[in-house]
N, CA, C and O atoms as a Tinker XYZ file with bonds, in Angstrom:
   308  protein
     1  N    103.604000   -9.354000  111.130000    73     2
     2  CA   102.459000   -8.875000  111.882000    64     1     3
     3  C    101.398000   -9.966000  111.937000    63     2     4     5
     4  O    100.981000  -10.588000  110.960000    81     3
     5  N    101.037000  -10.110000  113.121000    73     3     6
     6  CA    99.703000  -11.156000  113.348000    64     5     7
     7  C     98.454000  -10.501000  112.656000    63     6     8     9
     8  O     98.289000   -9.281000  112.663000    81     7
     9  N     97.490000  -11.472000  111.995000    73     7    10
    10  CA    95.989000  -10.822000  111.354000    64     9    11
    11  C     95.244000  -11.135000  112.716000    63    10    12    13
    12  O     95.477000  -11.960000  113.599000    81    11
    13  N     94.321000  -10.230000  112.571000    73    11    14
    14  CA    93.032000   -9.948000  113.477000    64    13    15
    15  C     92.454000  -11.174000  113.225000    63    14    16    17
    16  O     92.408000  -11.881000  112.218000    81    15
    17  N     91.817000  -11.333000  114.876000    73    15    18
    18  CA    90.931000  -12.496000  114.912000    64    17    19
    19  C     89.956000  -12.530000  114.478000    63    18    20    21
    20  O     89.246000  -13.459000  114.863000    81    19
    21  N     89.349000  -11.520000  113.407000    73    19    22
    22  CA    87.803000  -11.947000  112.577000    64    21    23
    23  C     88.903000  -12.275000  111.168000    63    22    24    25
    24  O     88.303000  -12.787000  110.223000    81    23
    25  N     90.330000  -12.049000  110.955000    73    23    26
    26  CA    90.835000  -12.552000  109.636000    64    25    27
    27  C     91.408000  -14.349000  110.205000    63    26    28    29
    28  O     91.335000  -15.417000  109.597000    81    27
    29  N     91.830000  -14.099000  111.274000    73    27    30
    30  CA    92.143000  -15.419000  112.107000    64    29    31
    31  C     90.875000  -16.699000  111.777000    63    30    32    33
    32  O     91.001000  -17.742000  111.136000    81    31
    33  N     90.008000  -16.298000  112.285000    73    31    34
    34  CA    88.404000  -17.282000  112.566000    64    33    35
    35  C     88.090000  -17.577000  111.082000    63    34    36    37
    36  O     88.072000  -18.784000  110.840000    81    35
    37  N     87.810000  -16.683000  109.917000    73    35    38
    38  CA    87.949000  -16.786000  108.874000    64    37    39
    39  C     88.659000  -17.583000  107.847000    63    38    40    41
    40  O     88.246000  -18.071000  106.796000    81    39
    41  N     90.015000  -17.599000  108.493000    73    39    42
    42  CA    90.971000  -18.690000  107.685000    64    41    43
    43  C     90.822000  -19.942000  108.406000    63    42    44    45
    44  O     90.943000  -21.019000  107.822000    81    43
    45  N     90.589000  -19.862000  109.539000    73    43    46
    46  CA    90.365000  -21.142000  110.298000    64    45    47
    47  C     88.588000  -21.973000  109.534000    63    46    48    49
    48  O     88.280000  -23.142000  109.300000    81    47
    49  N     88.024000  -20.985000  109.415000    73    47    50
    50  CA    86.773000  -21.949000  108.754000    64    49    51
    51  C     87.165000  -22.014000  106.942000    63    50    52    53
    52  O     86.483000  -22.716000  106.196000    81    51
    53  N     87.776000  -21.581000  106.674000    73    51    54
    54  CA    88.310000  -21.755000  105.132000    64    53    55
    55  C     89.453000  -23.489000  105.372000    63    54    56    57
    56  O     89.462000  -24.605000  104.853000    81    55
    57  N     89.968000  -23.022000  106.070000    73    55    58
    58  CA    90.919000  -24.218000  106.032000    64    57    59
    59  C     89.818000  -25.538000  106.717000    63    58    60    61
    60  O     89.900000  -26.670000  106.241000    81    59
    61  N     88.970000  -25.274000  107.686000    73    59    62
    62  CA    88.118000  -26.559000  108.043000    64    61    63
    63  C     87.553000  -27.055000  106.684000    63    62    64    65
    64  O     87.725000  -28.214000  106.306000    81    63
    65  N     86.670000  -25.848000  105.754000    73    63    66
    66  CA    86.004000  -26.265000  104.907000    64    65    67
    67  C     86.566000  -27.251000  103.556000    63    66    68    69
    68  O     86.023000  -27.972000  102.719000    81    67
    69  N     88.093000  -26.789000  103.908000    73    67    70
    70  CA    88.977000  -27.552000  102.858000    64    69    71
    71  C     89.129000  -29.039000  102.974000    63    70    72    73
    72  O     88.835000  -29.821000  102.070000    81    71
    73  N     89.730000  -29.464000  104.446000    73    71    74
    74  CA    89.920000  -30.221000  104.638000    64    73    75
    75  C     88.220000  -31.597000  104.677000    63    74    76    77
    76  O     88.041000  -32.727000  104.222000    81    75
    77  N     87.412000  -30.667000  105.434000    73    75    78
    78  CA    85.884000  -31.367000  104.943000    64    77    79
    79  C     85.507000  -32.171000  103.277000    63    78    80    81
    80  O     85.047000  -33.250000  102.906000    81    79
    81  N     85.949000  -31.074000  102.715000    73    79    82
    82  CA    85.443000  -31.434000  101.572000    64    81    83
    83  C     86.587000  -32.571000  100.995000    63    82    84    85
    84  O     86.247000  -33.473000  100.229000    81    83
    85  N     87.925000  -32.404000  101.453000    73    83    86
    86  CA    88.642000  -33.826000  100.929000    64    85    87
    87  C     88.344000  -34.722000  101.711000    63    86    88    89
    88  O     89.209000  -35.598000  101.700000    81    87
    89  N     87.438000  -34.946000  102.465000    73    87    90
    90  CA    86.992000  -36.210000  102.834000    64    89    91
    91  C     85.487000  -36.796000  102.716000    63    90    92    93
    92  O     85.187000  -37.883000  103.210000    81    91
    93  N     84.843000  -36.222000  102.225000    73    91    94
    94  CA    83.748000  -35.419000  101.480000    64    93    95
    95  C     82.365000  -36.093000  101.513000    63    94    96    97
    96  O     81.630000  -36.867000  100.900000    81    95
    97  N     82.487000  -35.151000  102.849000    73    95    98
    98  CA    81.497000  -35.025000  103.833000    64    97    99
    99  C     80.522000  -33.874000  104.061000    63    98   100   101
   100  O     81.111000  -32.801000  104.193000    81    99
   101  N     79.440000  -33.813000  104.129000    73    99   102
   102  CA    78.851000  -32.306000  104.449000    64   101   103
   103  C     78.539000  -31.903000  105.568000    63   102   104   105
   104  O     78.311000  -32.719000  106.460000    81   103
   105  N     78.461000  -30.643000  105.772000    73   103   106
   106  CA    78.768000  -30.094000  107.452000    64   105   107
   107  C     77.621000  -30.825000  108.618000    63   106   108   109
   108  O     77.796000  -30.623000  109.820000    81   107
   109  N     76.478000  -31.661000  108.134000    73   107   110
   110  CA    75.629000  -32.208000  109.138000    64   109   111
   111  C     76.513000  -33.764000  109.189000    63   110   112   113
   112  O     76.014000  -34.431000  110.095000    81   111
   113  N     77.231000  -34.245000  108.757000    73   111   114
   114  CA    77.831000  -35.942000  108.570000    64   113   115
   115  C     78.926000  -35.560000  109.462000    63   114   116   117
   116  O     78.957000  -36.232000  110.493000    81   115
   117  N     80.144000  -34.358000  109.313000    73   115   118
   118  CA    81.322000  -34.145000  109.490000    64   117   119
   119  C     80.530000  -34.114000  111.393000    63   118   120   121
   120  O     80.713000  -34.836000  112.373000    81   119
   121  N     80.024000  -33.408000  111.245000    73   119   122
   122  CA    79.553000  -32.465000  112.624000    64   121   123
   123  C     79.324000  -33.843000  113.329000    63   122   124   125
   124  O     79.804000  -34.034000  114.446000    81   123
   125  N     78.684000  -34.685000  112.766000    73   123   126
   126  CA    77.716000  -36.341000  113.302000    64   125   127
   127  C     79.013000  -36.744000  113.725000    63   126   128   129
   128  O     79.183000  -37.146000  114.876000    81   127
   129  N     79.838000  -36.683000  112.998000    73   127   130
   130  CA    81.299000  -37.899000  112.744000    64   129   131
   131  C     82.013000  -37.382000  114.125000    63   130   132   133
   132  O     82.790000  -38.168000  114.667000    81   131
   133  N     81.777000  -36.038000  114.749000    73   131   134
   134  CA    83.059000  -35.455000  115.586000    64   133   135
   135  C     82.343000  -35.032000  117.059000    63   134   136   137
   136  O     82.953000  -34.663000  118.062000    81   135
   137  N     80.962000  -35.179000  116.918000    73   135   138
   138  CA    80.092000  -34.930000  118.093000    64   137   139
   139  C     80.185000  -33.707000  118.199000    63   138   140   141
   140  O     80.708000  -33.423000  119.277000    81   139
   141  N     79.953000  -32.913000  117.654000    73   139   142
   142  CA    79.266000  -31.332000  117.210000    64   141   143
   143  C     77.895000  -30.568000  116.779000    63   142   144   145
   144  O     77.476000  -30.859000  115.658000    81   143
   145  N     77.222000  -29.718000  117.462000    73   143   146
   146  CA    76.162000  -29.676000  116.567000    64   145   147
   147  C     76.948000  -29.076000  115.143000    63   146   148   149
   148  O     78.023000  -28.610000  114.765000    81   147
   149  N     75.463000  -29.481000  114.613000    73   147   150
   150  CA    75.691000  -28.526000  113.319000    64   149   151
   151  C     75.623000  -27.418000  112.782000    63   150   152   153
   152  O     76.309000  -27.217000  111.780000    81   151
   153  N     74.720000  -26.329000  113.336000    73   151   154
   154  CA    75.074000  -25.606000  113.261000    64   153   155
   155  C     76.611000  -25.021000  113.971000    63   154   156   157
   156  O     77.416000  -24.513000  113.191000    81   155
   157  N     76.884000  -25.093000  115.114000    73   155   158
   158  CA    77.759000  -24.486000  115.947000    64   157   159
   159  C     79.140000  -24.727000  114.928000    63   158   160   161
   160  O     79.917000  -23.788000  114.760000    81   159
   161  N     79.458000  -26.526000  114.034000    73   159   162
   162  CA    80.475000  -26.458000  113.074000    64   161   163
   163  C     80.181000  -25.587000  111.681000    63   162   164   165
   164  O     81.082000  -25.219000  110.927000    81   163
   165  N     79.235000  -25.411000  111.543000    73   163   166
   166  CA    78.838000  -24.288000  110.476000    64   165   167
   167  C     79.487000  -22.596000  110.376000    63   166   168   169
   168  O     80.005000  -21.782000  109.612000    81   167
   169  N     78.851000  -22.883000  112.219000    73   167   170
   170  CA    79.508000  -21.376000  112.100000    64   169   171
   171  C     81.022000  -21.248000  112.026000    63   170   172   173
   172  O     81.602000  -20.500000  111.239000    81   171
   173  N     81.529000  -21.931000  112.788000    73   171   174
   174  CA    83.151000  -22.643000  112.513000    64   173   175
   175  C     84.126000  -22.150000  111.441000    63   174   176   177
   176  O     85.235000  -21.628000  111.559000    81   175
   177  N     83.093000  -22.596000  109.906000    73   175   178
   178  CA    83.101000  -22.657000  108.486000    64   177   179
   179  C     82.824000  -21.188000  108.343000    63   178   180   181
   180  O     83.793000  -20.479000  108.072000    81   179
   181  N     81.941000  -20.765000  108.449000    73   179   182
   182  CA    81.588000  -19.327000  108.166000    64   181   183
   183  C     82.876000  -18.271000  108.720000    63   182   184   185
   184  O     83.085000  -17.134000  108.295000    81   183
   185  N     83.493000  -18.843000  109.560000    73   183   186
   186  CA    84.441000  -17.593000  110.061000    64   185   187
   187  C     83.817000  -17.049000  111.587000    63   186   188   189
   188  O     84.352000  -16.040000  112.045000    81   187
   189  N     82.782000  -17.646000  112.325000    73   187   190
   190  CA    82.090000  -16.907000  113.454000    64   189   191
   191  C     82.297000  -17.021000  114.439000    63   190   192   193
   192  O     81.844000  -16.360000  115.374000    81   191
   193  N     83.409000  -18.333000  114.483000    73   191   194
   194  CA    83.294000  -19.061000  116.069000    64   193   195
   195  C     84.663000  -19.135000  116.587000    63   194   196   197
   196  O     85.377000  -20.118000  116.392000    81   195
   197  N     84.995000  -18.206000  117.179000    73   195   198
   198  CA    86.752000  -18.626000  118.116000    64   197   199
   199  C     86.886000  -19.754000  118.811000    63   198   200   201
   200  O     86.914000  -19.798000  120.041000    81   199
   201  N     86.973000  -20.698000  118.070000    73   199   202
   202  CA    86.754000  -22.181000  118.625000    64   201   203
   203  C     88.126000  -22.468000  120.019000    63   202   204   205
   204  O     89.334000  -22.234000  120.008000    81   203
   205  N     87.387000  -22.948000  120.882000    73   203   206
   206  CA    88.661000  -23.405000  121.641000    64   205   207
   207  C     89.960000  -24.723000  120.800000    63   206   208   209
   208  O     89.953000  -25.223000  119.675000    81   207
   209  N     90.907000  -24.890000  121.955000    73   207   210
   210  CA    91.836000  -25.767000  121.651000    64   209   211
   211  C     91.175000  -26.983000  121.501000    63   210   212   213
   212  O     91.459000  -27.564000  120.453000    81   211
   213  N     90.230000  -27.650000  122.369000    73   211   214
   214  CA    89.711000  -28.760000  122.327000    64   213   215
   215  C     88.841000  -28.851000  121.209000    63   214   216   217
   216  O     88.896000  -29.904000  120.574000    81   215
   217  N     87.949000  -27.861000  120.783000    73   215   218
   218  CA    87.229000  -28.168000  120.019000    64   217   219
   219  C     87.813000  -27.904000  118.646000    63   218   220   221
   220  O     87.029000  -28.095000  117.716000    81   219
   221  N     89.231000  -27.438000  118.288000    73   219   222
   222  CA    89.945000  -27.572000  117.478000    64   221   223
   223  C     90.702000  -28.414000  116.978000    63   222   224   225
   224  O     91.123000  -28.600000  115.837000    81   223
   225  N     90.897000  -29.118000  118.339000    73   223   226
   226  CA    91.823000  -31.009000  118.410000    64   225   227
   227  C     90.511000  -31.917000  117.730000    63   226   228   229
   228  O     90.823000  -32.775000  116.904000    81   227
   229  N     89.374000  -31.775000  117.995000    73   227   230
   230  CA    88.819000  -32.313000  117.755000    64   229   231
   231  C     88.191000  -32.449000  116.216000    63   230   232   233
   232  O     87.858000  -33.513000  115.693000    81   231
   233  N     88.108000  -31.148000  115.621000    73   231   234
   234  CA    87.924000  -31.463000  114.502000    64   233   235
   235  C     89.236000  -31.801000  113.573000    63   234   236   237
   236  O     89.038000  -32.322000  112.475000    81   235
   237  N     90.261000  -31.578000  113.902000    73   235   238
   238  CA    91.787000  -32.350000  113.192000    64   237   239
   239  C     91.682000  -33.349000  113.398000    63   238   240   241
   240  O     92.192000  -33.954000  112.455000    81   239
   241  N     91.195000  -34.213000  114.310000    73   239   242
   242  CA    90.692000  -35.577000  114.665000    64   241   243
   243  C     89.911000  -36.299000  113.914000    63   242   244   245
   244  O     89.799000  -37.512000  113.732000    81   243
   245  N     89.225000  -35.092000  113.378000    73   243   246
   246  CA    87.856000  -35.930000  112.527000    64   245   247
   247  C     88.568000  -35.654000  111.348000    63   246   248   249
   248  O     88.153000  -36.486000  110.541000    81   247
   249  N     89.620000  -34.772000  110.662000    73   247   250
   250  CA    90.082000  -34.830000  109.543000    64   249   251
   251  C     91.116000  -36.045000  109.111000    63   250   252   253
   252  O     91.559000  -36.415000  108.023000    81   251
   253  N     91.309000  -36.533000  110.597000    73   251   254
   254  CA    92.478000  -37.744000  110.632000    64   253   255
   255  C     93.532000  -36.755000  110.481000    63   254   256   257
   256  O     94.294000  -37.243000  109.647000    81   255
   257  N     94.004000  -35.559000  110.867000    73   255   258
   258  CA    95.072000  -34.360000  110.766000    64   257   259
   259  C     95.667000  -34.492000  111.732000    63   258   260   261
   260  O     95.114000  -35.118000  112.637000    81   259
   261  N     97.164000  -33.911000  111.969000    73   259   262
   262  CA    97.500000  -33.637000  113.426000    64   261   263
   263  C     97.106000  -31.857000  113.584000    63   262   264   265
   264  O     96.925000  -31.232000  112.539000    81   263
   265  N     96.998000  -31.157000  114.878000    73   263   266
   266  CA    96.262000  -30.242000  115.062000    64   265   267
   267  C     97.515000  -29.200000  114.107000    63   266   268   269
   268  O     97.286000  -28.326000  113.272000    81   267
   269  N     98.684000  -29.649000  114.567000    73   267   270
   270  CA    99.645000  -28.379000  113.175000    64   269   271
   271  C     99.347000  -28.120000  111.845000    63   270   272   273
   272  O     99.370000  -27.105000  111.148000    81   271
   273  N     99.071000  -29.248000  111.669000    73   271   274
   274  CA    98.385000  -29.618000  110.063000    64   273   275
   275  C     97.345000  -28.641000  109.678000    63   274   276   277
   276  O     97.348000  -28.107000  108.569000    81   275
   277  N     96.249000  -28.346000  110.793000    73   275   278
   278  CA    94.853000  -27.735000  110.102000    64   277   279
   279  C     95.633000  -26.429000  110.485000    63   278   280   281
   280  O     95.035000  -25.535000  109.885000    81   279
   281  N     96.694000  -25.864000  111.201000    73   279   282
   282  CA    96.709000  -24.308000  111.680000    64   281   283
   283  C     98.156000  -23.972000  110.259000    63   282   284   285
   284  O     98.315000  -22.896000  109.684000    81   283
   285  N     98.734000  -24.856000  110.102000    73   283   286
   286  CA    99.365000  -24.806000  108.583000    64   285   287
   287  C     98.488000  -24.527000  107.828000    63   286   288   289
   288  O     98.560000  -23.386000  107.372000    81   287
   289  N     97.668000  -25.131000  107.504000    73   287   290
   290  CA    96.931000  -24.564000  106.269000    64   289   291
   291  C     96.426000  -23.473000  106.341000    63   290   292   293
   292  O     96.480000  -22.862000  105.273000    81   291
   293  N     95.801000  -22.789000  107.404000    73   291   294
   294  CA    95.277000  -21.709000  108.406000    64   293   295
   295  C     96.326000  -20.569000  107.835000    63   294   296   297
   296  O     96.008000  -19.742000  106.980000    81   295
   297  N     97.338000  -20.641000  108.312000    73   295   298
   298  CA    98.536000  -19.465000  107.945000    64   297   299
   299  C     99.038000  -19.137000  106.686000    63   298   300   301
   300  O     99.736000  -18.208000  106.279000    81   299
   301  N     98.312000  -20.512000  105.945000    73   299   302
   302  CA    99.259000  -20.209000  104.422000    64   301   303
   303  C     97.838000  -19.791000  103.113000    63   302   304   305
   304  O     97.785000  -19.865000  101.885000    81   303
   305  N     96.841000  -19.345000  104.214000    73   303   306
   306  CA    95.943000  -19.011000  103.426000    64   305   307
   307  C     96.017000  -17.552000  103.408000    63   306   308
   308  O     95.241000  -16.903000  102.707000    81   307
């Protein structure tokens, strides 16, 4: 069974926040590093934001990830 997209958005900002912190950065540097505001990657983190594809490529980009990589971690949370 698929989880709901407020459990979806949730693991998706759990798994951003993971990968952030192994490169260890805080959400105003990461956000600087990927051309994001900061809040808007905050909310990201919080679980709030159904981020599109692009703006999902983009932060795997800034993790140096490929985009399977951050939605792996996503599923196995």
């Amino acid at each position: 069974m698929y989880p709901n997209t407020q459990e979806s958005q949730e693991n998706f900002g759990i798994a951003c926040k993971y990968f952030r912190e192994q490169i260890n950065l805080s959400q105003e540097k990461f956000a600087l590093k990927i051309g994001m505001d900061r809040t808007y990657y905050a909310s990201v983190e919080a679980g709030k934001r159904n981020t599109s594809l692009q703006n999902s490529q983009k932060i795997a980009d800034g993790f140096e990830i490929s985009l399977s990589r951050l939605f792996e971690k996503v599923e196995n949370l």
